[in-house]
C-alpha positions, 0 to 999 in steps of 0.5 A, a space after each residue: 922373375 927379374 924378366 918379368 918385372 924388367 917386362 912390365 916396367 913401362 907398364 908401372 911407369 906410366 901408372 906411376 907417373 899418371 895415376 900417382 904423381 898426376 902428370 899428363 900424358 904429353 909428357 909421361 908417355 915420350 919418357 916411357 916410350 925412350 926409356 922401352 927403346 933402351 930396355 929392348 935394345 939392352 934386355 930383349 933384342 933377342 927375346 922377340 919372335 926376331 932380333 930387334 934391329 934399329 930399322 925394326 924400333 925405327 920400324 915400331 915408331 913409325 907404326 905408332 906415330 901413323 897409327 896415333 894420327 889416325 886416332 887423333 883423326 877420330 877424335 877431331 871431328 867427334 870435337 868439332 860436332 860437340 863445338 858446332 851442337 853447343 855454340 849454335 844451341 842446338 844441344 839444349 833443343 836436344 836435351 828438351 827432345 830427351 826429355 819428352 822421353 824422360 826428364 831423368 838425368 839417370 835414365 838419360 845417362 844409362 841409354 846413352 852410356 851403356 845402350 847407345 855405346 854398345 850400338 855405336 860399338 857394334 856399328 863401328 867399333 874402333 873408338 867411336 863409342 867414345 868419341 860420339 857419347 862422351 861429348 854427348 854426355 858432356 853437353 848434356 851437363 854430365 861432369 866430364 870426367 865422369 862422362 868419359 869414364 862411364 863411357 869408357 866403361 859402357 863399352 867394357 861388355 860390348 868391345 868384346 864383339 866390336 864392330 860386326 863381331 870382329 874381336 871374338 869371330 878374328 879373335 878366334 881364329 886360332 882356336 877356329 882353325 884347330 876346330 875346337 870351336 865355332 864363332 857362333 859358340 865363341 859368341 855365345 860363351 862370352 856373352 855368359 859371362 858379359 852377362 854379369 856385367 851388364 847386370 851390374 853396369 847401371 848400378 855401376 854408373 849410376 853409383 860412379 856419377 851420383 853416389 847413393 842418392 843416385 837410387 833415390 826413386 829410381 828403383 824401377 828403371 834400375 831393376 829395368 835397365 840391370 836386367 833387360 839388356 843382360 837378356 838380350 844379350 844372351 838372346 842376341 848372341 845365342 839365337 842370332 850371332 856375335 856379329 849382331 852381339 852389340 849392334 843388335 843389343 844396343 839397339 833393342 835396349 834403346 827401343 825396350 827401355 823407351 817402350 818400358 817408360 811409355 808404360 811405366 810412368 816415374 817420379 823424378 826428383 828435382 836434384 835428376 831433372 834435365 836443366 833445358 836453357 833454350 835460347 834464341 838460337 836453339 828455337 830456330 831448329 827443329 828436333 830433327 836439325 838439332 839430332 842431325 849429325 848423331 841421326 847421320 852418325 847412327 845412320 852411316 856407321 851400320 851401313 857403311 860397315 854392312 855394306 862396303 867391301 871388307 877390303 875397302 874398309 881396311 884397306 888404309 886400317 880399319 879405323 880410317 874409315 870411321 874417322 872419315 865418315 864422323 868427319 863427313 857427319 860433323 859437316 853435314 850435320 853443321 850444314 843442317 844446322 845451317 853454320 856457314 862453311 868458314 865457320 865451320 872450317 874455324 871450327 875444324 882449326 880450332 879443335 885440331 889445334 887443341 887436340 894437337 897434343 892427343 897426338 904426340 901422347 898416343 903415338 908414343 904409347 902405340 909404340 910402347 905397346 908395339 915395342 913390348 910386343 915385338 921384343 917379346 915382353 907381352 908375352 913373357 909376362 903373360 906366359 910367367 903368370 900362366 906357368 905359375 897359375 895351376 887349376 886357377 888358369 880360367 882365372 889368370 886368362 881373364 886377366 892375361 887377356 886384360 893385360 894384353 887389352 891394356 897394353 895393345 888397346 886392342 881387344 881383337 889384338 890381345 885375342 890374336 896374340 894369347 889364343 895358342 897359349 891358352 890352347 896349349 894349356 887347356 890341353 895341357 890341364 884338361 880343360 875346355 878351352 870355350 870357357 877359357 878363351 870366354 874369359 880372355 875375351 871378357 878380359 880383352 875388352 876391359 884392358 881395352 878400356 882403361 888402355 892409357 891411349 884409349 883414356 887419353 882419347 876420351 879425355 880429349 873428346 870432353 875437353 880434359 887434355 893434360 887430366 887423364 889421371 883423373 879419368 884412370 883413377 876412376 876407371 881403375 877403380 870400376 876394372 878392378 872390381 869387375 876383372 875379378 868378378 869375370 875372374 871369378 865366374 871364368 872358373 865357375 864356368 870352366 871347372 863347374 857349369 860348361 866343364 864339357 859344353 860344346 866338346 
């Protein structure tokens, strides 16, 4: 027991120091990251899957300082198209070209964070959901705390297939390779169980942003929204295949959801109407100019992704290549907006050096998390709670593959890393491992998400440096409610209704 509180120690600490006490994460996190280093070095050099040397933690700090660069990387140039669309106008042209779909600052808010995040999510992946709908929401006058925590958890259903499907065809492999099941039903089970959280995620937005009076003459799209991209995610992923599980029914939400309102005529109150300030400088664009850079962006993620080499992609990591082509989006996209290119250089130096401290806090918490990977503390935390579970295993595997998401930041990361022990004690307990690994899939993704570097990422994009408490505070609130329930229906699943599906 003292292990297991020793082992998730940085874990309180930079809650603690985040959530409760409100202090940035510029300064929590480099205090957490030394205070891991004397904790390996004193109680877990020999408790990892190798001794820890000073060359393995100089090592993880490498690691994590290269890695926090490549995120940062992706936040910048997500920055710089905000900067370019709102200093030269063009994002009210935008607002006044969304409202020729619908004037409803609801309807608005639920196709971008949930539908056109869950594109952008199977596009790409790797943090560009983010990075592309925050500042989106931002500009179109959404409160930017809430922008980044409704964006974060538009993405909580579909990080667990990720870019092309990789966080559950990769995630997993171990259970693959031992033939106890395929990707295709690996897909489809945790497709059931995102299904619920699809049907509550517009209510959860809603509710997050506006409150009660949210509802207020808004019963049909709700209805709409809660159950149309549920269906085709259970469509998409039975009948197609997990690589098309978020691209496919990102995609297919849009078009139903603009189909639905072309039909289905609704009354906005005036409180939801979109404000549209055209000045002179947004009348000189055209719908099109003023779209150019997400038109680029919703272009280029797919078929770079669909069409390069894998090992290409990956070959300097596989967020390196988002952030290049975003970065090539952002310059183009300003060159159709016809910014001059030492404006648009003024733009990049700008936004970098306000963004500067993004890297130091999300380096220091990559190597938190890869320090409490390698010294073993993930998995003695994880393996604690699952010795103690029983026939509540189903459960505790939602919630184990939660915390490997928040602690790693990586979906994919945590199915790889408890895949084998949720093989051993399904075998063990005689249950189907389908379900379960469903559970910890579904967990994986939502851990991912309220993952201090990936709320600190999001926090930069809508301009909230130094305020990622806030965002976590409210992110906290939306997973607690929805682990348990994954929790819950983890159960349901393995024990009642797919106790032998696909054995």
């Amino acid at each position: 027991m003292f292990k297991f509180v020793l082992a998730i120690s940085p874990i309180l600490v930079v809650l603690i120091g985040m959530v409760v006490f409100n202090i940035s994460g510029k300064y929590v996190a480099p205090f957490v990251a030394a205070y891991t280093v004397v904790l390996c070095v004193v109680c877990f050099k020999t408790t990892g899957a190798v001794p820890l040397t000073g060359a393995i933690i100089l090592k993880n700090w490498l690691s994590g300082a290269i890695e926090g660069f490549k995120i940062f990387c992706l936040i910048w140039p997500a920055f710089v198209i905000l900067k370019t669309m709102t200093s030269t106008g063009a994002i009210e042209k935008v607002k006044e070209t969304l409202s020729g779909v619908t004037d409803d600052k609801r309807i608005q808010l639920i196709m971008i964070a949930s539908m056109f995040v869950t594109f952008l999510e199977g596009a790409a992946g790797a943090g560009s959901p983010a990075a592309v709908a925050g500042p989106f929401l931002v500009a179109l006058g959404i409160n930017p705390v809430i922008a980044a925590t409704v964006t974060l958890f538009g993405d909580a259903t579909a990080a667990s297939f990720g870019g092309a499907g990789l966080t559950t065809i990769r995630g997993s492999g171990a259970l693959i390779e031992a033939g106890l099941i395929t990707a295709k039903q690996s897909g489809i089970m945790v497709g059931r169980v995102h299904f619920w959280g699809l049907l509550v995620m517009p209510t959860i937005i809603i509710f997050t942003t506006y409150g009660k009076k949210g509802f207020k003459k808004f019963m049909p799209y709700w209805i709409f929204s809660s159950l149309s991209t549920p269906i085709i995610l259970l469509l998409v992923t039975t009948f197609i295949g997990p690589e098309f599980g978020s691209l496919g029914t990102g995609a297919l939400a849009l078009i139903a959801s603009i189909i639905f309102l072309k039909i289905v005529k609704m009354e906005t109150p005036e409180e939801f109407k979109q404000t549209i300030l055209l000045n002179a400088d947004s009348n000189k664009y055209t719908k099109l100019q003023s779209f150019g850079s997400y038109i680029l962006l919703s272009l280029a993620l797919p078929i770079v992704r669909f069409t390069v080499p894998w090992w290409i992609l990956t070959y300097y990591g596989y967020i390196v290549w988002v952030a290049v082509v975003i970065f090539l989006c952002s310059f183009f996209g300003a060159m159709i907006l016809k910014v001059p290119i030492k404006e648009y250089l003024i733009n990049v130096k700008t936004c970098g050096i306000s963004l500067s401290p993004v890297f130091i806090t999300i380096g220091a918490l990559l190597v938190i998390s890869n320090l409490m990977n390698t010294s073993g503390m993930i998995r003695i935390m994880a393996e604690d709670i699952a010795a103690i579970s029983g026939n509540l295993y189903p459960a505790m595997a939602s919630f184990i593959g939660a915390l490997g998401g928040f602690i790693t930041g990586t979906g994919v990361g945590s199915n790889i890393m408890f895949a084998p022990m949720h093989i051993i004690a399904a075998k063990q307990l005689g249950l189907n491992v389908i379900p379960v690994f469903a559970g910890q899939n579904a967990g994986a993704s939502l851990g991912n998400l309220i993952c201090p570097n990936n709320v600190i990422a999001a926090a930069a994009t809508v301009g909230l440096i130094g305020r990622e408490g806030d965002i976590l505070k409210k992110a906290l609130k939306i997973f607690f409610i929805i682990v348990i329930m994954y929790m819950s229906i983890t159960m349901l699943y393995t024990h009642i209704f797919f106790k032998t599906w696909g054995v």
